[in-house]
N, C-alpha and C positions, 0 to 999 in steps of 0.2 A: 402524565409525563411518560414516554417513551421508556423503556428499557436499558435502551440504547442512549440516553440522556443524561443517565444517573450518573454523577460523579462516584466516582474511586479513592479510597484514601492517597491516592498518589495527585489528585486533582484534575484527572481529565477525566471524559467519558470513557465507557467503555462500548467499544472496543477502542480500542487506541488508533487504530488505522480500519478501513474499511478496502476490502480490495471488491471491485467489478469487474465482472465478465461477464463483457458484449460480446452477444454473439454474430458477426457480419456476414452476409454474401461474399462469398470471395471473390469480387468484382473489382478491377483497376479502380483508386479514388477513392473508395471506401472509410481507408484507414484516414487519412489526409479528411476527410469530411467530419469524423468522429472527431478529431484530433481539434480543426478548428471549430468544433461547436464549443470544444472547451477555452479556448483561442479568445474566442468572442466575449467570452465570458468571464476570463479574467481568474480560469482554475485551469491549473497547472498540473502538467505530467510528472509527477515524482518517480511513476515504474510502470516498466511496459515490458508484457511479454505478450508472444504472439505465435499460436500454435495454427499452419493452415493444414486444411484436408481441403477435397476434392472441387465440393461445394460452400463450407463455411470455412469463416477463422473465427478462432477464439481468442478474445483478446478480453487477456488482463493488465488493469490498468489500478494505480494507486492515485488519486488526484491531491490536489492541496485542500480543497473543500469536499468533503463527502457530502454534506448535507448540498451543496449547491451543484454538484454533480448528480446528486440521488435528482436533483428537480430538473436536470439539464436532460438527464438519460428519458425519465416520464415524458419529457414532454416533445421527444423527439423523433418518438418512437422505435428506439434502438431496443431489441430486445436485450434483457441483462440481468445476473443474479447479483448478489451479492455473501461475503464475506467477512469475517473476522479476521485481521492479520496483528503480529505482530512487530517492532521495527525495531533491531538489535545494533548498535553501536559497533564494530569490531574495531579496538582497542589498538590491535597489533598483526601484521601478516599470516602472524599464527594462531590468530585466533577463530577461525572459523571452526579447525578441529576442534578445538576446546569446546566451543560452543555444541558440535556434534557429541565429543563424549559426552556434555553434562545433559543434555539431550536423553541420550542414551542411559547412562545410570539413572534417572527419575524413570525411565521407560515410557517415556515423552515420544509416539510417533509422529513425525517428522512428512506430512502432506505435500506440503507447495515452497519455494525457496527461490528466492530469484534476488537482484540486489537491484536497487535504488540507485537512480540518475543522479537524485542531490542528495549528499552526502553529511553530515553532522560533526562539527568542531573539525574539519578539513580529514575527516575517516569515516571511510567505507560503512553503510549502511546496507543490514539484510533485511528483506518482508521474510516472516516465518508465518506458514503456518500449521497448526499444530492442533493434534487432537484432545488436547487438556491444556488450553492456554492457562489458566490458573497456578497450573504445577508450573507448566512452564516460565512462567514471568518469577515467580520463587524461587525456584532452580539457578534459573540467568543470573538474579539478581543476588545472589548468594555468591555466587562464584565471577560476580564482580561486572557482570556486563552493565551497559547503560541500557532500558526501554527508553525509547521515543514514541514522543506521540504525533500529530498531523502539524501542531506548531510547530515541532525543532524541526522541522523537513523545509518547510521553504518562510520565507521571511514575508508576511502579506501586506507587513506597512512598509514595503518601499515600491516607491510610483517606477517602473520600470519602462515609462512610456507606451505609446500605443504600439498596437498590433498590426500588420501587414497580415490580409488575409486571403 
Protein backbone atom coordinates (compact mmCIF):
# COMPACT_ATOMS: atom_id res chain seq x y z
CA UNK A 1 0.00 0.00 0.00
CA UNK A 2 0.90 3.31 -1.12
CA UNK A 3 1.80 5.94 1.21
CA UNK A 4 -0.49 8.03 0.04
CA UNK A 5 -3.33 5.20 0.86
CA UNK A 6 -2.89 5.11 4.43
CA UNK A 7 -5.71 6.29 6.39
CA UNK A 8 -5.53 9.17 9.23
CA UNK A 9 -7.09 9.10 12.37
CA UNK A 10 -9.40 11.64 11.04
CA UNK A 11 -10.52 8.79 8.31
CA UNK A 12 -9.22 9.85 4.97
CA UNK A 13 -6.15 9.44 3.11
CA UNK A 14 -3.44 11.52 3.44
CA UNK A 15 -3.03 13.95 1.73
CA UNK A 16 -6.47 15.13 1.98
CA UNK A 17 -6.45 16.90 -1.37
CA UNK A 18 -3.92 16.35 -4.10
CA UNK A 19 -3.14 19.54 -6.29
CA UNK A 20 -1.48 19.11 -10.07
CA UNK A 21 0.33 21.07 -12.17
CA UNK A 22 0.29 20.58 -15.79
CA UNK A 23 2.32 22.10 -17.45
CA UNK A 24 0.84 23.38 -21.32
CA UNK A 25 2.13 24.90 -24.44
CA UNK A 26 0.55 28.13 -24.34
CA UNK A 27 -1.31 27.49 -27.51
CA UNK A 28 -5.14 28.61 -28.20
CA UNK A 29 -7.37 25.11 -27.07
CA UNK A 30 -5.03 23.83 -24.84
CA UNK A 31 -6.76 24.65 -21.59
CA UNK A 32 -10.31 23.64 -23.11
CA UNK A 33 -8.59 20.15 -24.20
CA UNK A 34 -7.14 19.55 -20.60
CA UNK A 35 -10.35 20.64 -19.09
CA UNK A 36 -12.55 18.08 -21.29
CA UNK A 37 -10.28 15.16 -20.79
CA UNK A 38 -11.55 15.52 -17.29
CA UNK A 39 -15.24 16.22 -18.85
CA UNK A 40 -15.14 12.82 -20.35
CA UNK A 41 -14.33 11.46 -17.57
CA UNK A 42 -16.66 12.37 -15.20
CA UNK A 43 -13.79 14.37 -12.63
CA UNK A 44 -14.45 17.55 -11.83
CA UNK A 45 -12.61 20.96 -11.48
CA UNK A 46 -12.84 21.89 -7.75
CA UNK A 47 -9.76 24.62 -8.36
CA UNK A 48 -7.98 26.36 -11.09
CA UNK A 49 -5.24 28.55 -11.21
CA UNK A 50 -3.35 29.43 -14.17
CA UNK A 51 0.06 31.16 -14.25
CA UNK A 52 1.07 32.02 -18.30
CA UNK A 53 4.55 32.98 -19.57
CA UNK A 54 5.78 33.23 -22.92
CA UNK A 55 5.82 29.75 -24.00
CA UNK A 56 4.03 27.53 -21.16
CA UNK A 57 1.25 27.89 -18.74
CA UNK A 58 1.10 26.58 -15.58
CA UNK A 59 -1.90 25.18 -14.39
CA UNK A 60 -3.03 24.14 -11.24
CA UNK A 61 -5.78 22.31 -10.87
CA UNK A 62 -7.71 20.36 -7.69
CA UNK A 63 -9.96 17.65 -9.35
CA UNK A 64 -12.84 15.53 -7.51
CA UNK A 65 -10.86 12.28 -8.15
CA UNK A 66 -7.03 12.37 -7.66
CA UNK A 67 -6.61 8.99 -8.12
CA UNK A 68 -8.76 9.02 -11.60
CA UNK A 69 -7.09 12.11 -12.66
CA UNK A 70 -3.48 10.76 -11.50
CA UNK A 71 -4.51 7.80 -14.43
CA UNK A 72 -6.29 10.48 -16.87
CA UNK A 73 -3.03 12.94 -16.80
CA UNK A 74 -0.51 9.41 -17.51
CA UNK A 75 -2.17 8.44 -19.95
CA UNK A 76 -2.50 11.50 -21.87
CA UNK A 77 0.41 12.63 -22.03
CA UNK A 78 0.15 15.91 -20.27
CA UNK A 79 3.22 16.75 -18.56
CA UNK A 80 2.43 17.30 -14.49
CA UNK A 81 3.75 17.10 -10.84
CA UNK A 82 1.95 16.79 -8.08
CA UNK A 83 1.18 18.06 -4.46
CA UNK A 84 -0.08 17.87 -1.06
CA UNK A 85 -2.78 20.53 -0.26
CA UNK A 86 -4.85 21.31 2.28
CA UNK A 87 -8.79 22.44 2.15
CA UNK A 88 -9.78 24.97 5.05
CA UNK A 89 -13.60 25.85 5.56
CA UNK A 90 -13.69 29.68 6.20
CA UNK A 91 -16.36 29.92 8.75
CA UNK A 92 -16.86 33.68 8.50
CA UNK A 93 -15.68 36.79 6.16
CA UNK A 94 -13.10 37.38 8.55
CA UNK A 95 -11.72 34.63 8.71
CA UNK A 96 -9.15 34.11 6.34
CA UNK A 97 -7.01 36.62 8.63
CA UNK A 98 -7.36 34.47 11.33
CA UNK A 99 -6.40 31.60 9.58
CA UNK A 100 -3.18 33.90 8.37
CA UNK A 101 -2.34 34.73 12.06
CA UNK A 102 -2.71 31.10 13.28
CA UNK A 103 -0.57 30.37 10.39
CA UNK A 104 1.90 32.58 11.53
CA UNK A 105 2.04 32.06 15.31
CA UNK A 106 2.79 28.03 14.63
CA UNK A 107 5.52 29.61 12.18
CA UNK A 108 3.59 27.48 9.49
CA UNK A 109 5.05 28.99 6.01
CA UNK A 110 2.31 29.74 3.87
CA UNK A 111 3.42 28.30 -0.11
CA UNK A 112 0.41 28.32 -2.45
CA UNK A 113 -3.28 29.62 -1.58
CA UNK A 114 -5.92 30.09 -3.92
CA UNK A 115 -9.78 29.20 -3.29
CA UNK A 116 -11.97 26.57 -4.45
CA UNK A 117 -14.88 26.76 -7.17
CA UNK A 118 -17.20 24.47 -4.88
CA UNK A 119 -17.63 25.59 -1.88
CA UNK A 120 -18.63 23.34 1.69
CA UNK A 121 -22.06 23.82 3.80
CA UNK A 122 -22.72 26.93 1.41
CA UNK A 123 -18.86 28.78 2.70
CA UNK A 124 -16.06 29.66 0.98
CA UNK A 125 -13.24 27.01 0.79
CA UNK A 126 -9.36 27.71 0.62
CA UNK A 127 -6.43 25.05 -0.96
CA UNK A 128 -3.43 25.67 1.35
CA UNK A 129 -0.42 24.76 1.00
CA UNK A 130 2.15 24.65 3.48
CA UNK A 131 5.40 23.63 4.50
CA UNK A 132 4.48 21.55 7.79
CA UNK A 133 1.08 20.36 6.79
CA UNK A 134 0.94 18.35 10.15
CA UNK A 135 1.42 21.50 12.32
CA UNK A 136 -0.68 22.95 10.27
CA UNK A 137 -3.89 20.79 10.19
CA UNK A 138 -3.33 21.01 14.46
CA UNK A 139 -2.96 24.58 14.47
CA UNK A 140 -6.40 25.02 12.04
CA UNK A 141 -8.03 22.73 13.90
CA UNK A 142 -7.34 24.02 17.40
CA UNK A 143 -8.56 27.33 16.54
CA UNK A 144 -11.72 25.97 15.31
CA UNK A 145 -11.42 25.71 11.43
CA UNK A 146 -12.99 22.82 9.55
CA UNK A 147 -10.36 20.40 7.13
CA UNK A 148 -11.92 19.05 4.15
CA UNK A 149 -11.12 16.25 2.23
CA UNK A 150 -11.81 15.33 -1.67
CA UNK A 151 -15.40 14.03 -0.48
CA UNK A 152 -16.98 17.29 1.14
CA UNK A 153 -15.76 19.10 -2.17
CA UNK A 154 -18.19 17.73 -4.66
CA UNK A 155 -21.14 15.28 -4.26
CA UNK A 156 -20.07 12.11 -6.73
CA UNK A 157 -23.48 10.14 -6.21
CA UNK A 158 -25.53 12.31 -7.87
CA UNK A 159 -26.11 11.58 -11.69
CA UNK A 160 -25.80 15.13 -13.18
CA UNK A 161 -26.51 13.96 -16.66
CA UNK A 162 -24.31 13.81 -19.48
CA UNK A 163 -21.60 16.00 -20.96
CA UNK A 164 -21.57 18.25 -24.07
CA UNK A 165 -18.21 18.07 -25.22
Amino acid sequence: MDDVDMPTQRGHPEPALQQFTIFLPNRVGKLRELVNLFIRHRTHVVALDVLNAQDWAIVRMILSDAMEARKLLRGSGFAYSECPMLAVELPSPDALADLAGALLAAEVSLQVAYPLLAGAHGRPVVALHVDDPTIAEEVLIEQGFTLLDESDLWDTGEDIGPFEV
